[in-house]
Phi, psi and omega in degrees: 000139176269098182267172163227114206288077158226148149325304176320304182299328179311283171332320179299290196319326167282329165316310183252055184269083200318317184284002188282352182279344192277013149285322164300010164226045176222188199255134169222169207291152176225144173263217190280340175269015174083349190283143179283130188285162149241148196232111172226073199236012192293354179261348160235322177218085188325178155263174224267078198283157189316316222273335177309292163335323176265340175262349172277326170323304184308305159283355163285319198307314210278301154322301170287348173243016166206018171044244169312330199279314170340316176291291200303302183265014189239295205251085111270339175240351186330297186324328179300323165358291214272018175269265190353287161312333183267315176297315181270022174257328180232052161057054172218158173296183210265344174251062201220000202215153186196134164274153168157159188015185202275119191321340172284270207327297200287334165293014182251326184317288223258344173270354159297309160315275195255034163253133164207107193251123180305155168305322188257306194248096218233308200295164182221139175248140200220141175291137188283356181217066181275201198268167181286346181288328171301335187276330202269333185283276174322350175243348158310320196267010197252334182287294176340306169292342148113015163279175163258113189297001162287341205240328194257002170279167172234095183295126138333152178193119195303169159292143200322138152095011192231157173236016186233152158290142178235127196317307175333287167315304149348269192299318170276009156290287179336315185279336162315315201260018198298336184297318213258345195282126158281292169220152172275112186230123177225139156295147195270355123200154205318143169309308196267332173295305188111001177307134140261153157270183156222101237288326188263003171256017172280340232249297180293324193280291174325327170276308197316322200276346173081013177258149163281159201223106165260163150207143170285139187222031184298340160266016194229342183265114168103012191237329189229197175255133157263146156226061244267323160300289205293309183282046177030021191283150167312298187207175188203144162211182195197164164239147188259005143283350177287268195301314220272340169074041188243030155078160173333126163056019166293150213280170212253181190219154197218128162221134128294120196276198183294301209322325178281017222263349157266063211269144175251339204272191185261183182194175162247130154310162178174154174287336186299323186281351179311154153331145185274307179298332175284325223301345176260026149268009175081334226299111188333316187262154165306123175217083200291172155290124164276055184216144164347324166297351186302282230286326192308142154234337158250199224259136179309142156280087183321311204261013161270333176258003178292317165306342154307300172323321189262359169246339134299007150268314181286343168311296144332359200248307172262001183047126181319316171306322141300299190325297178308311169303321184265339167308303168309326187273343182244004148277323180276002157293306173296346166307272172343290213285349169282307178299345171260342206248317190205094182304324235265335192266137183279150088305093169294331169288113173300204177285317156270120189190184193246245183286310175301155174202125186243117210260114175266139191228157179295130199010075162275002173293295174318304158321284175342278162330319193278304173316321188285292175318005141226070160077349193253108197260131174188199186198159197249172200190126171289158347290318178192034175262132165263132202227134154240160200197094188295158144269106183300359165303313195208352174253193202213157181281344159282327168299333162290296183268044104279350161259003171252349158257014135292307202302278192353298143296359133283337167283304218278351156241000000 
């Protein structure tokens, strides 16, 4: 598309934008004057849909009038809601996907599974500037084997003077290295650049290669398209508060693929993961779900996943494939009108990326800070990056050109 830094075009693009009704169906931040913010902050906390509130009633409702029973006919099976949906938002069958606990969590559930690392093939390869929590996990499970996390991570690393990876350099670590990856763990894009990767020939070349291939996809789930199955990955996990927008501390998605789902090997247990038909017979021995549930170890957080629910249906509604479309297109708009309206500003995020776009601007703490005191919600990463993240959901091509001739006018006092 060919853009033009006037307003007027901004107004087209929303006219004919399919997703634009889909504002009205989140709540949106206001300042002290009632003004509506703009807010592009959906790469750390979506906003909120109207409609949650009215489905947490219901399971409050429930609650208070059938106590227990509430459990026996409802919520035992509640988790389940969310598979179909969950499943066709990152390409996978439906007994490949599992909702449950907190995104950490769910990466330790699964590098107990599947780093199982050899005396020779030990290593782990990691973005040298992945988010920290992927480092504090992956070098936990790596000490717990009784390795050294100096020896045994193989850090990405840009090339001097540069600041994205470059896929090439990716795909010839692995092949260098084949003897030594036990697994390939990656985002499926960096938190702080806004980089995707490409997840299926990392995915193919690391099996070929004899590693298991996992990726965190907590910037990646509802923001770009997956296929998660097709694209052979081992595993996956993600958090459902950014893009997905199902609020503070909403329990994270899980994809296993089929092939492991008759695991032999080891995990930590729990009864959520028992055989279903049994599971109230109490039983001593372990008798898993041969499905991505297996991996469960409690009882689902119902009133954590209702705001999920409700935000899957609107996902649903609008389909990932638009969703995805206007994502590219309203980031390459804020793209445009910054390189013509304020040259002065870097982008380090390439052309492959999802919503985000990451601005190094000359005293950008100061920018930033400047930004917020005029309506504009987004957030800074030392050193010195301002990360925005339009939502296709909910934000309007106008609202882009009124934040980069704010972002100007900040710079430029």
């Amino acid at each position: 598309m060919k853009y033009k830094n006037t307003e007027v075009f901004a107004q087209n693009l929303d006219e004919t934008d399919k997703l634009a009704k889909h504002r009205n169906d989140f709540f949106y931040p206001k300042d002290n004057n009632k003004n509506e913010l703009i807010y592009f902050a959906g790469n750390s906390l979506g906003l909120q849909p109207k409609r949650a509130s009215d489905y947490l009633t219901k399971e409050l409702s429930i609650w208070s009038e059938k106590g227990v029973l509430g459990q026996e006919e409802r919520w035992i099976g509640y988790h389940e809601r969310l598979t179909d949906s969950t499943a066709k938002l990152v390409g996978a069958l439906s007994s490949e996907v599992v909702v449950m606990n907190a995104l950490t969590v769910n990466i330790h559930l699964l590098l107990i599974s599947f780093y199982q690392p050899k005396e020779a093939k030990y290593k782990v390869i990691i973005e040298k500037d992945a988010f920290p929590s992927d480092y504090y996990a992956v070098q936990s499970q790596i000490k717990l084997h009784g390795f050294d996390p100096k020896k045994a991570l193989i850090e990405l690393t840009p090339r001097e003077g540069e600041n994205i990876l470059r896929h090439e350099d990716i795909i010839s670590t692995i092949e260098s290295h084949r003897d030594e990856i036990a697994l390939i763990y990656l985002g499926g894009v960096n938190y702080y650049t806004g980089q995707s990767f490409n997840l299926k020939e990392i995915t193919k070349v690391g099996r070929e290669n004899g590693s298991i291939v996992g990726f965190n996809l907590a910037h990646s789930a509802g923001n770009l398209l997956l296929s998660l199955h097709d694209w052979d990955v081992d595993f996956s996990a993600w958090c459902t508060y950014k893009y997905l927008c199902a609020g503070p501390g909403s329990p994270s998605g899980v994809f296993i693929h089929e092939r492991h789902h008759k695991w032999n090997g080891p995990r930590l247990l729990g009864w959520w993961g028992h055989n279903k038909d049994s599971r109230f017979e109490m039983s001593s021995t372990f008798d898993p779900i041969n499905t991505a549930e297996g991996w469960q170890i409690s009882n689902a957080p119902i009133m954590g996943m209702v705001p999920l629910l409700a935000s899957l249906d609107i996902y649903s509604k609008a389909g990932i494939n638009s969703i995805r479309e206007k994502g590219k297109n309203i980031s390459s708009y804020m793209e445009f009108l910054i390189h013509h309206m304020i040259p002065s500003v870097h982008i380090i995020t390439p052309e492959d990326r999802g919503c985000q776009l990451s601005l190094v601007i000359h005293k950008g703490k100061k920018v930033h800070d400047c930004l917020l005191g005029k309506g504009v919600v987004c957030d800074w990463r030392n050193p010195d990056v301002i990360r925005v993240a339009p939502h296709p959901l909910y934000n309007s091509f106008v609202e882009v050109f009124n934040f980069v001739k704010i972002l100007k006018n900040a710079i430029e006092n």
